[in-house]
Backbone bond lengths (Angstrom), bond angles and torsions (degrees), N, CA, C in turn:
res aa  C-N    CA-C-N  psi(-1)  N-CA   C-N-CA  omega(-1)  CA-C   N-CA-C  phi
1 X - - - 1.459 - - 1.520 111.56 -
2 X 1.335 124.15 -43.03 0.934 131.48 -179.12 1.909 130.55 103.96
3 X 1.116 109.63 -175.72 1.750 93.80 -172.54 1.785 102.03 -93.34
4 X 0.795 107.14 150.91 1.641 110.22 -175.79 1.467 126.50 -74.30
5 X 0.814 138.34 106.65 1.806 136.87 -169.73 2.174 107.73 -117.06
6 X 1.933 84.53 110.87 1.672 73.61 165.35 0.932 161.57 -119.00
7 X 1.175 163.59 -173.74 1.271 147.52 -156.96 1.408 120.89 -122.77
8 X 1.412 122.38 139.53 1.890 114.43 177.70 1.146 103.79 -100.89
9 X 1.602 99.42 132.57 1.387 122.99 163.93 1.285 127.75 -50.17
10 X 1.514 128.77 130.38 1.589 119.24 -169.07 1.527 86.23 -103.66
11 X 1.469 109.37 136.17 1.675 102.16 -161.75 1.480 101.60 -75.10
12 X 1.646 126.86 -37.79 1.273 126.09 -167.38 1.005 123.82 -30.11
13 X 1.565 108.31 -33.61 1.658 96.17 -161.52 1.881 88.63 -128.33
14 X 1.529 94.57 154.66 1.660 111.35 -170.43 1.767 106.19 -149.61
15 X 1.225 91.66 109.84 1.547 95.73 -158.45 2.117 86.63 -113.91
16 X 0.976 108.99 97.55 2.034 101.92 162.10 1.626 96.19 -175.21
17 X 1.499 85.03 168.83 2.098 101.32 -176.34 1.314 89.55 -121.24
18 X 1.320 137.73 -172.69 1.181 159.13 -134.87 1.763 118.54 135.78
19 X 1.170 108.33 128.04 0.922 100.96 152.56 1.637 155.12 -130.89
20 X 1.247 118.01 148.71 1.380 116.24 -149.87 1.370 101.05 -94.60
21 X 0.967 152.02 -32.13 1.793 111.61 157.90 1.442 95.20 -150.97
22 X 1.337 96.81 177.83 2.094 106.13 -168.62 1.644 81.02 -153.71
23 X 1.763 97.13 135.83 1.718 118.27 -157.50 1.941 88.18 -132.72
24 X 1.143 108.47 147.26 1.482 117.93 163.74 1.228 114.95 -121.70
25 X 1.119 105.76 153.84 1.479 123.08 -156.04 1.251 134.82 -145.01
26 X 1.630 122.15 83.24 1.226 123.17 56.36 1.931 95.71 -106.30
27 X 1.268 111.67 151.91 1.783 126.36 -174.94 1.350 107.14 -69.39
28 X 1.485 131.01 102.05 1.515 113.13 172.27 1.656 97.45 -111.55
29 X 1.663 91.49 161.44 1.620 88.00 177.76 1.164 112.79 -72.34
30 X 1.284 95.41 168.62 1.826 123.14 -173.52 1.664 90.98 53.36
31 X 1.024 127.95 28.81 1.593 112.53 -169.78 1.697 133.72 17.31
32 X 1.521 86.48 64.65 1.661 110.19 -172.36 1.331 107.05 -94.16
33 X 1.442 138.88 142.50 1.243 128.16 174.29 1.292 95.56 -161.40
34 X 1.855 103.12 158.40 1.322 107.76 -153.40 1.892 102.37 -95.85
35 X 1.267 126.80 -170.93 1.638 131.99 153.45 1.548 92.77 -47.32
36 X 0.800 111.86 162.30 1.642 140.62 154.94 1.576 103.80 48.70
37 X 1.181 125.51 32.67 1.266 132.15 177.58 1.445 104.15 -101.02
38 X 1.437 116.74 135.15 1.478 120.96 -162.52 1.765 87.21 -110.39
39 X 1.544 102.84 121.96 1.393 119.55 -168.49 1.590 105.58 -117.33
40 X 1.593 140.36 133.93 1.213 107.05 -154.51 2.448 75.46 -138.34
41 X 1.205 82.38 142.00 1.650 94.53 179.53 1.396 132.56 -105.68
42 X 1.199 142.31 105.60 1.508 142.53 -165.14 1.553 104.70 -111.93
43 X 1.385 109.10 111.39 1.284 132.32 -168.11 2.129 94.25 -116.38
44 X 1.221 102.18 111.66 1.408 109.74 -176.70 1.831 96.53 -116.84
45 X 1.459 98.58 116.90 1.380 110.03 161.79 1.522 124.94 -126.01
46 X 1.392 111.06 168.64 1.299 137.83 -143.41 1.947 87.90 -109.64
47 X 1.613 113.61 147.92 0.910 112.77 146.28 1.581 127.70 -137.06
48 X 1.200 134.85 127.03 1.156 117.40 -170.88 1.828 94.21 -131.20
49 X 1.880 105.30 122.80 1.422 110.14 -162.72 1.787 85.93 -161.20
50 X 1.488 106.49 107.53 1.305 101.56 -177.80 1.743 110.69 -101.57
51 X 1.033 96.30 -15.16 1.716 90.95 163.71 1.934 98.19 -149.63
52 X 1.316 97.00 141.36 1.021 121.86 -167.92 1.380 128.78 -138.59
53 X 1.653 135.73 161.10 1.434 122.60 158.84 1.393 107.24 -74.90
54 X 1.041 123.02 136.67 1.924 103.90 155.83 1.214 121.67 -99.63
55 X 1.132 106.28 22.06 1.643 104.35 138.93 1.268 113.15 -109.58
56 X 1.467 128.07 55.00 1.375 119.80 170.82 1.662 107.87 -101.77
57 X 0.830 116.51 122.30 1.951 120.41 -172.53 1.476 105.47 -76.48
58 X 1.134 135.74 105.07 1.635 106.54 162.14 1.787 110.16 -113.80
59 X 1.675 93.47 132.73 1.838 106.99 -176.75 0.998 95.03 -71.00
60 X 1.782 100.85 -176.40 1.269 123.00 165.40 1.275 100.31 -148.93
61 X 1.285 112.16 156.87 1.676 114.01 168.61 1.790 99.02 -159.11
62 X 1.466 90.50 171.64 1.632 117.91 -174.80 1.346 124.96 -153.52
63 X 1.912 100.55 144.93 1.448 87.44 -153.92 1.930 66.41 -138.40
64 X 1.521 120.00 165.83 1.236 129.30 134.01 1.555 125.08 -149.28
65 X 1.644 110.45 143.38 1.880 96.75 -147.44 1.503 106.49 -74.73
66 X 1.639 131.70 108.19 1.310 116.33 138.20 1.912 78.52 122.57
67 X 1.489 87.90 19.62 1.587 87.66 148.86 1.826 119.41 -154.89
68 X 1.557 108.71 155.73 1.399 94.04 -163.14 2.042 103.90 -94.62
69 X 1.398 102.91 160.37 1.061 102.65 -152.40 1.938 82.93 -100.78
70 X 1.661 112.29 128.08 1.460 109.39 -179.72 1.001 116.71 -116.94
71 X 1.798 122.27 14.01 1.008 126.08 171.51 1.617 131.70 -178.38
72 X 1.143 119.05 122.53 1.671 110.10 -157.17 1.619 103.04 112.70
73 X 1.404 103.98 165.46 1.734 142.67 22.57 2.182 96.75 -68.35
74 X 1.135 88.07 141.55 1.837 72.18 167.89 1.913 91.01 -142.59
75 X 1.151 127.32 127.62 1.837 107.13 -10.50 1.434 95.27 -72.46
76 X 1.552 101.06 178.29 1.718 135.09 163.88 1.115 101.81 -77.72
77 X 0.871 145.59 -67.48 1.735 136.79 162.72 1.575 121.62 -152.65
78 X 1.228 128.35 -175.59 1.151 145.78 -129.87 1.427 110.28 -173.32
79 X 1.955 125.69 151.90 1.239 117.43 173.82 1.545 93.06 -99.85
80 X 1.178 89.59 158.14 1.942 123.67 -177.90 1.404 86.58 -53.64
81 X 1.476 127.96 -84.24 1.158 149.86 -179.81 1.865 120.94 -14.75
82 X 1.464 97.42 -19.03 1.832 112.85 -169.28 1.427 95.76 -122.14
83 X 1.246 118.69 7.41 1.654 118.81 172.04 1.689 125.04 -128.25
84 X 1.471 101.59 6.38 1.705 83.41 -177.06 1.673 107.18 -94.71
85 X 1.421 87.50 155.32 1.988 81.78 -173.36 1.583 96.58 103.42
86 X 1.285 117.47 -59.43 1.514 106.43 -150.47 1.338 103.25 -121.69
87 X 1.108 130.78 -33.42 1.784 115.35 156.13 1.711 93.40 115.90
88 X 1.451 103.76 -157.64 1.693 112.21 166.82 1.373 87.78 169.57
89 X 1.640 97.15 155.89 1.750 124.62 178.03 1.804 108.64 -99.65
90 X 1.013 106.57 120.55 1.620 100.44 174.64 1.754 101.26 -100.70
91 X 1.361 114.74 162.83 1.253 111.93 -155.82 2.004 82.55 -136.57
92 X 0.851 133.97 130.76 1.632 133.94 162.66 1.766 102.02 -132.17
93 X 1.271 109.53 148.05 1.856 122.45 -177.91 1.390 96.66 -135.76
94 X 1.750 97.46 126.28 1.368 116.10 -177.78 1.644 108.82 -119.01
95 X 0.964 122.17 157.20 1.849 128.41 147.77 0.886 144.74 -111.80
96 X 1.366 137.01 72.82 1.685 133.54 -143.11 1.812 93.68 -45.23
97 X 1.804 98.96 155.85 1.200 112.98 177.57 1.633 108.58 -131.63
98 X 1.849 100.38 10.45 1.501 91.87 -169.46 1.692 85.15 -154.85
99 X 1.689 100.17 171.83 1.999 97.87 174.39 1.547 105.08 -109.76
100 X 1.290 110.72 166.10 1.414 105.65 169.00 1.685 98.50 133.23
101 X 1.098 126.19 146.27 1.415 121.39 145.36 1.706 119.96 -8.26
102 X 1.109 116.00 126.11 1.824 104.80 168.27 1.484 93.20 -138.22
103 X 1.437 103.15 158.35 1.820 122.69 157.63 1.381 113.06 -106.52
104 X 1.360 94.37 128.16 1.985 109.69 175.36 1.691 84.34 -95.28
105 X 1.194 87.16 149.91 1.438 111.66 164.00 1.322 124.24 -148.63
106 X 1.644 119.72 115.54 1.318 113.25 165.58 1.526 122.23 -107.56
107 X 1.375 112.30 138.88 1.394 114.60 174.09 1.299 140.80 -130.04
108 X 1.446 134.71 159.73 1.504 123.54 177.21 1.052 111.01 -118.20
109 X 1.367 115.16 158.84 1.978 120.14 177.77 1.703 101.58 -130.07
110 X 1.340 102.41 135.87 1.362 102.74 177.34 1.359 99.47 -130.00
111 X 1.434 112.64 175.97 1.269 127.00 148.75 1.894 119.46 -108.56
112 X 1.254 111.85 141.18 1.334 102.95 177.08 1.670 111.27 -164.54
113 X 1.678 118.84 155.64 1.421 105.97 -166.12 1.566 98.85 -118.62
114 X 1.591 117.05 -166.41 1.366 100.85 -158.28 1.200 68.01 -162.28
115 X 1.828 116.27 142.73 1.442 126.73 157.92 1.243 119.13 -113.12
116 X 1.319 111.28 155.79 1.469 105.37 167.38 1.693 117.03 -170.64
117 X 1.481 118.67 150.72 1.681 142.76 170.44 1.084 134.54 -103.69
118 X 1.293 107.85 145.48 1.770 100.20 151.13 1.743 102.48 -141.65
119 X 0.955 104.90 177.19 1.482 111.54 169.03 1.993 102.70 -113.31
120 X 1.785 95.83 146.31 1.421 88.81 -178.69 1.648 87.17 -154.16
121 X 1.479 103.29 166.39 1.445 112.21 -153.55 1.565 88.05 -144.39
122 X 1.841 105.32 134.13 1.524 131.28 172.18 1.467 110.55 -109.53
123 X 1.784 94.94 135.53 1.549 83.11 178.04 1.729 87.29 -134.74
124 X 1.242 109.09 152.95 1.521 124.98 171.25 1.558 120.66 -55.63
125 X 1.266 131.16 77.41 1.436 139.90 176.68 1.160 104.91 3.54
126 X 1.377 135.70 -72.26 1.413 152.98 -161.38 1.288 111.57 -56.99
127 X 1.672 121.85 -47.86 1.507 152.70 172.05 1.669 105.28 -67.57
128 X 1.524 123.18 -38.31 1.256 105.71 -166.92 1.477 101.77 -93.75
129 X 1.567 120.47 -16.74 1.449 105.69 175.66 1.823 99.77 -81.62
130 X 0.853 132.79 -32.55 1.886 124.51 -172.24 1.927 91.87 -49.35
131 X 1.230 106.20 -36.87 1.868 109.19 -161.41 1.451 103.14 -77.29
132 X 1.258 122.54 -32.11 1.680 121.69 150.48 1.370 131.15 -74.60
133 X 1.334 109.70 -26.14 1.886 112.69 151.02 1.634 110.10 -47.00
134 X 1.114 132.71 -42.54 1.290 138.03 -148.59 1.590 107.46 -103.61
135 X 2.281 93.67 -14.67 1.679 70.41 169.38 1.594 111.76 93.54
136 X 1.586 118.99 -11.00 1.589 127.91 172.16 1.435 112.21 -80.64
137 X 1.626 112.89 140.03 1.472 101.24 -178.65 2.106 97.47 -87.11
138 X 1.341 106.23 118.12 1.562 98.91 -164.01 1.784 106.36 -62.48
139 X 1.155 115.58 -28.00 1.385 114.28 166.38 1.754 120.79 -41.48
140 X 1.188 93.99 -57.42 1.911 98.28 -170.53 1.499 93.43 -103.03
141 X 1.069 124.58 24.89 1.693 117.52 151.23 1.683 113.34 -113.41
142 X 1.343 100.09 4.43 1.493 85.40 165.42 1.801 106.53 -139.96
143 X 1.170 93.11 14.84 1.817 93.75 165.73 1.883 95.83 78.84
144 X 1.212 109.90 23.11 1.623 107.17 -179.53 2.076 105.94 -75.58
145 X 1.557 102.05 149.75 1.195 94.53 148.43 1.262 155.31 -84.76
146 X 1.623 127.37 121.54 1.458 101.57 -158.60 1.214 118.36 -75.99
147 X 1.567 142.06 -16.49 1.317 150.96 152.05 1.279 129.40 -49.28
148 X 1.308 123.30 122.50 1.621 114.64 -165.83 1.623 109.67 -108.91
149 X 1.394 98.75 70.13 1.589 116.50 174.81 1.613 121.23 -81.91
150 X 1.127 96.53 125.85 1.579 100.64 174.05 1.719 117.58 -98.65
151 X 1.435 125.94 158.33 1.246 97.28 -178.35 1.591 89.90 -138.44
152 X 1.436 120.98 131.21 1.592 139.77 172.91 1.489 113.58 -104.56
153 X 1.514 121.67 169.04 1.096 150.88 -137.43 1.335 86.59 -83.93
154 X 1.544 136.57 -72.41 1.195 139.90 -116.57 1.384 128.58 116.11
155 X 0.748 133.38 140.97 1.769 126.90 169.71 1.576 122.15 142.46
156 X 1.253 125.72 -145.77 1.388 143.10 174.69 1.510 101.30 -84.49
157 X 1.111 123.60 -39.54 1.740 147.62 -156.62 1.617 98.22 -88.12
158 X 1.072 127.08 121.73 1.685 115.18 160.50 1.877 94.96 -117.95
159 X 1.218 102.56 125.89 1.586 119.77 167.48 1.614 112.88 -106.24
160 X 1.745 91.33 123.75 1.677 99.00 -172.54 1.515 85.70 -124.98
161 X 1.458 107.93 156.23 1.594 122.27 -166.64 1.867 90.37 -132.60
162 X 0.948 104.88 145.13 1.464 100.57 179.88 1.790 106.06 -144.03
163 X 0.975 108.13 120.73 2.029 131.56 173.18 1.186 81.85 -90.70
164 X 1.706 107.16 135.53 0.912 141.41 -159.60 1.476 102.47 -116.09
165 X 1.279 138.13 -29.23 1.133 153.63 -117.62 2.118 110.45 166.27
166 X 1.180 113.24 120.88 1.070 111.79 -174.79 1.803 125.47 -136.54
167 X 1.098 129.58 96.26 1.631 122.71 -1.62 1.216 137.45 -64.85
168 X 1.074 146.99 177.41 1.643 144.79 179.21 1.862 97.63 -72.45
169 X 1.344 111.24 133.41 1.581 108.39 162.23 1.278 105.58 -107.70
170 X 1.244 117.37 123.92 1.507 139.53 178.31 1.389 121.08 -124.71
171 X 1.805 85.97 114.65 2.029 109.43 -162.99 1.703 95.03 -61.73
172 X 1.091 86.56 -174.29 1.752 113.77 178.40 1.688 103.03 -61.40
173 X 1.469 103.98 -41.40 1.284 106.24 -171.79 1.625 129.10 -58.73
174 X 1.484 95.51 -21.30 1.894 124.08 -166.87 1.788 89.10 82.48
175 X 1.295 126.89 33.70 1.535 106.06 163.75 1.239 96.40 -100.32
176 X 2.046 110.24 161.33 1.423 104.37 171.42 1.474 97.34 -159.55
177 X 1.294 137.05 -125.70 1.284 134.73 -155.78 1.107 107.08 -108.80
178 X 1.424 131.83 -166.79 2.025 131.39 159.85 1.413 103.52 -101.59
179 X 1.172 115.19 -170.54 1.580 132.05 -152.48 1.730 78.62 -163.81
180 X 1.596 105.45 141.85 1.472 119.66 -175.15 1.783 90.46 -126.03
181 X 1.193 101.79 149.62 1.747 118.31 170.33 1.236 100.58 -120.01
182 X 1.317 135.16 153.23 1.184 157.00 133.19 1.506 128.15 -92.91
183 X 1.365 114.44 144.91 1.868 115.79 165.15 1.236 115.01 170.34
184 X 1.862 75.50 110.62 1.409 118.36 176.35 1.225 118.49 -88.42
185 X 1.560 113.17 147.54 1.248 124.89 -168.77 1.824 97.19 -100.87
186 X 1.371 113.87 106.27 1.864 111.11 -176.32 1.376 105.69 -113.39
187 X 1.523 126.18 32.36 1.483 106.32 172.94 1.843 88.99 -119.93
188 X 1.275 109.51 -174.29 1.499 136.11 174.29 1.775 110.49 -51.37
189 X 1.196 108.70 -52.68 1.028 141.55 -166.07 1.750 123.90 -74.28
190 X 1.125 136.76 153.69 1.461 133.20 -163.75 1.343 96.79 -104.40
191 X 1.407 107.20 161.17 1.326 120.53 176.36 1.435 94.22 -130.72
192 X 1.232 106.82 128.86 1.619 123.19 -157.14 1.824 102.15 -85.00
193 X 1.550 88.63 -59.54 2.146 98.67 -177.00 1.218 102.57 -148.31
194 X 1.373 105.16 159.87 1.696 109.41 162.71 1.060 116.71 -114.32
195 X 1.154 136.77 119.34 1.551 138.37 -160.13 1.359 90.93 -78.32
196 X 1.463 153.70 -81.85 1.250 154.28 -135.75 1.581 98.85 -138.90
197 X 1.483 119.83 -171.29 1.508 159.00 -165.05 1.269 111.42 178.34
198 X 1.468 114.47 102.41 1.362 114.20 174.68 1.419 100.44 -111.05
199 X 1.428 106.34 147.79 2.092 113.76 -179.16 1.290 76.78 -161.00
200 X 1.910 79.87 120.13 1.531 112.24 169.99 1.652 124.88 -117.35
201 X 1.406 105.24 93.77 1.177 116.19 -156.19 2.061 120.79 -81.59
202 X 1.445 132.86 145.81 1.580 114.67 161.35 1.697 105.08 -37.18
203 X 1.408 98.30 138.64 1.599 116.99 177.26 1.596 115.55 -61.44
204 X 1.682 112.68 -21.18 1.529 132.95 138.95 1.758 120.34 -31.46
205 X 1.428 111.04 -61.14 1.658 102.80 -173.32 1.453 99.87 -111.86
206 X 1.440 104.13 142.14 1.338 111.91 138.60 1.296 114.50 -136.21
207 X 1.918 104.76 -169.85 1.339 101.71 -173.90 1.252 115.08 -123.66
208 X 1.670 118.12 157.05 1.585 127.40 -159.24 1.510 89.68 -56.45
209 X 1.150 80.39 154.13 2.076 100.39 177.78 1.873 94.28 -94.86
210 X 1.127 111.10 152.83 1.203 128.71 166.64 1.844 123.07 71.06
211 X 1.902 89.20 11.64 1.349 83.45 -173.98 1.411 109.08 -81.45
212 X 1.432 129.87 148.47 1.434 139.68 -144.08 1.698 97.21 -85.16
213 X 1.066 123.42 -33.99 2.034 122.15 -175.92 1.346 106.70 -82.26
214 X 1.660 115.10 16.16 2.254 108.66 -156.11 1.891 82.02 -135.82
215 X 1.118 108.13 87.71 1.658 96.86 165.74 1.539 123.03 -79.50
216 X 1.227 120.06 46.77 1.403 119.19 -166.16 1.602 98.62 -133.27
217 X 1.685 111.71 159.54 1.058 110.11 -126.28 1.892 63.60 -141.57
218 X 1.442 133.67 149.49 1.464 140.54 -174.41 2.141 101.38 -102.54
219 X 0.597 124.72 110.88 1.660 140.78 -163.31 1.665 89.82 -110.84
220 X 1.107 139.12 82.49 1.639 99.37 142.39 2.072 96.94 104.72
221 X 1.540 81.36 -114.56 2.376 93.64 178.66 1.308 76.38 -125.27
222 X 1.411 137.58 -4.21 1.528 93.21 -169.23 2.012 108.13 -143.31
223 X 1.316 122.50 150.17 0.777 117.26 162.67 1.506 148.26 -81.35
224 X 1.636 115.76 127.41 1.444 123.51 -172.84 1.430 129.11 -86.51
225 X 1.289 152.11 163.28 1.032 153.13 147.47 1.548 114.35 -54.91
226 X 1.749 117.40 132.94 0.903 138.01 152.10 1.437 115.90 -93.20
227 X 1.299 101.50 108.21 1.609 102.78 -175.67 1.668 121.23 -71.98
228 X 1.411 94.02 -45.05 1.793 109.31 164.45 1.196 95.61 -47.15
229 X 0.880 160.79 -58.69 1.338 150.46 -146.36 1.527 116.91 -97.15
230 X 1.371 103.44 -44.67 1.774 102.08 165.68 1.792 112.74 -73.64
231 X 1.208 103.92 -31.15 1.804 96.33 175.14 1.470 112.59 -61.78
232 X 1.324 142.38 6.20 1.253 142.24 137.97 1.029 153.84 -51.29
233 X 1.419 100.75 -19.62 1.250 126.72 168.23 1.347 134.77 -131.19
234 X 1.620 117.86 -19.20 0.962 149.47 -161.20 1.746 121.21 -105.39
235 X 1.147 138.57 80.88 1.423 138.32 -169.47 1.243 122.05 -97.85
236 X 1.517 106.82 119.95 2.107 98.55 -168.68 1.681 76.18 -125.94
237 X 1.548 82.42 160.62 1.391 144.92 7.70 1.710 109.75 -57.71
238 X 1.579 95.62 145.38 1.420 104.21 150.49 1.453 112.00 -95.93
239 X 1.379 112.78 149.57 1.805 114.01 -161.20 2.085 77.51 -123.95
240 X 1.091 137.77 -175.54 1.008 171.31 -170.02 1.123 108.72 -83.87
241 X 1.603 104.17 98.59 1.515 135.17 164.19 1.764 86.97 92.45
242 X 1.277 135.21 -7.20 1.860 107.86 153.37 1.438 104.22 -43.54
243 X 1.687 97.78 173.22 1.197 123.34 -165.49 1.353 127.76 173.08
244 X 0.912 113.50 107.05 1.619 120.36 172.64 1.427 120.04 -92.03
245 X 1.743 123.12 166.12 1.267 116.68 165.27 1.070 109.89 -139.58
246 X 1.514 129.14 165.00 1.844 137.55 -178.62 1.590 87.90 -124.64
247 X 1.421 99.28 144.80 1.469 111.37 159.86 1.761 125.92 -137.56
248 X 1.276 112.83 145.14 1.851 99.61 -139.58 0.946 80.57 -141.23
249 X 1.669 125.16 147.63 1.321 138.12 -161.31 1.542 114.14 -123.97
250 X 1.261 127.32 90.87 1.425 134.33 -151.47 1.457 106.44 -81.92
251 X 1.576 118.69 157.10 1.725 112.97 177.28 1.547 86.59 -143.06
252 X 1.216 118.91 154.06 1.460 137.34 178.08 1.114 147.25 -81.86
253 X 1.043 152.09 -116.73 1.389 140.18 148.49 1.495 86.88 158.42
254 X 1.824 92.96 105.01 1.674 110.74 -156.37 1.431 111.15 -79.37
255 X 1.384 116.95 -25.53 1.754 115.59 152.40 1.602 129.60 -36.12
256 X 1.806 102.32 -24.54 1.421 80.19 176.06 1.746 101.26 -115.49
257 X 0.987 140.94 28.00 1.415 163.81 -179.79 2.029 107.85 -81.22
258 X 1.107 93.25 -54.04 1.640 91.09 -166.16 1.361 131.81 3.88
259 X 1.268 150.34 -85.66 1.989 127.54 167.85 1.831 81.55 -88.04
260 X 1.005 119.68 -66.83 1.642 121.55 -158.59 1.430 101.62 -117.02
């Protein structure tokens, strides 16, 4: 899995649903109900999504065990875009078909993306040892940060970027160290798949092809996810606080390197 690296939240943006209460219908005590009793469920949720696609769809569905479902989700879904601020009630009608304890469950599926940075700093191998000959701490002689914070969008997704090395020393060759990703799953809620990983790098670095911890595949300027390659290691759902990491092995392009 790898070592964990995390990421700061940029507060602006707040991308999750929740929901604030689920009512049955009609209420009997002790919430007893018989076979063939048509039981009907109002699940009212919250959305809070300050930037969004609006074409992002999010379903809903409903299941409860050992009864059949005769009606609903209503609606079936809805755009993201016509719900933040004001929420919506989904309504599903069941009939038990069996006795015993049961779990209702209602749920939503979305799609949603997650951004994220860091800043990172190259110094010329040759140049960064003369600056330890001399006895300079190279950090506070060039105004670097010593914390290796990344900062992401918001969401279900937390993206942590991790410098390995601070600054990067980069040989003659333009080879130099890896760069670690993180992404964690920090809401309640599962994250089913990840369709892609895009890392969009200066037209200066990229990263070695074929290194075994980097499942990404070079497209174009930017790099994609290889899923074959991350499904090896990687098992979703992610449930709350899983987490995986990629680690990618960067080379330089010593023209743009010069002291820093």
């Amino acid at each position: 899995m790898g070592r964990k690296h995390p990421g700061e939240e940029e507060k602006k943006q707040e991308t999750w649903i929740v929901f604030k209460e689920l009512n049955v219908d009609p209420h009997q005590k002790n919430d007893y109900y018989s076979i063939g009793d048509e039981i009907t469920v109002h699940a009212t949720l919250l959305v809070s999504i300050l930037k969004i696609d609006e074409d992002r769809t999010i379903v809903y569905g409903c299941s409860f065990e050992g009864a059949n479902l005769t009606d609903g989700p209503d609606p079936p879904k809805n755009l993201l875009s016509d719900l933040v601020g004001i929420g919506e009630t989904v309504r599903c009608t069941f009939q038990p078909q069996d006795t015993g304890q049961k779990t209702i469950n209602v749920s939503v599926r979305f799609g949603f993306s997650t951004e994220g940075y860091s800043v990172i700093w190259f110094m010329d191998r040759e140049h960064e040892r003369q600056v330890v000959l001399e006895g300079k701490d190279i950090v506070a002689e060039y105004g670097m940060d010593k914390e290796s914070t990344s900062v992401y969008s918001g969401g279900p997704l937390e993206i942590g970027i991790k410098r390995f090395e601070m600054p990067y020393s980069v040989r003659a060759d333009g080879s130099t160290s890896t760069i670690g990703f993180t992404f964690t799953n920090k809401k309640e809620g599962q994250i089913l798949a990840m369709n892609d990983i895009i890392i969009t790098l200066p037209r200066e670095i990229t990263f070695e092809p074929d290194f075994a911890a980097c499942p990404l595949i070079k497209t174009g300027d930017t790099y994609h996810l290889n899923t074959t390659r991350l499904g090896r290691g990687v098992t979703f759902p992610l449930r709350k606080d899983d987490y995986f990491t990629i680690t990618c092995k960067m080379k330089i392009d010593q023209d743009i390197v010069g002291d820093i």
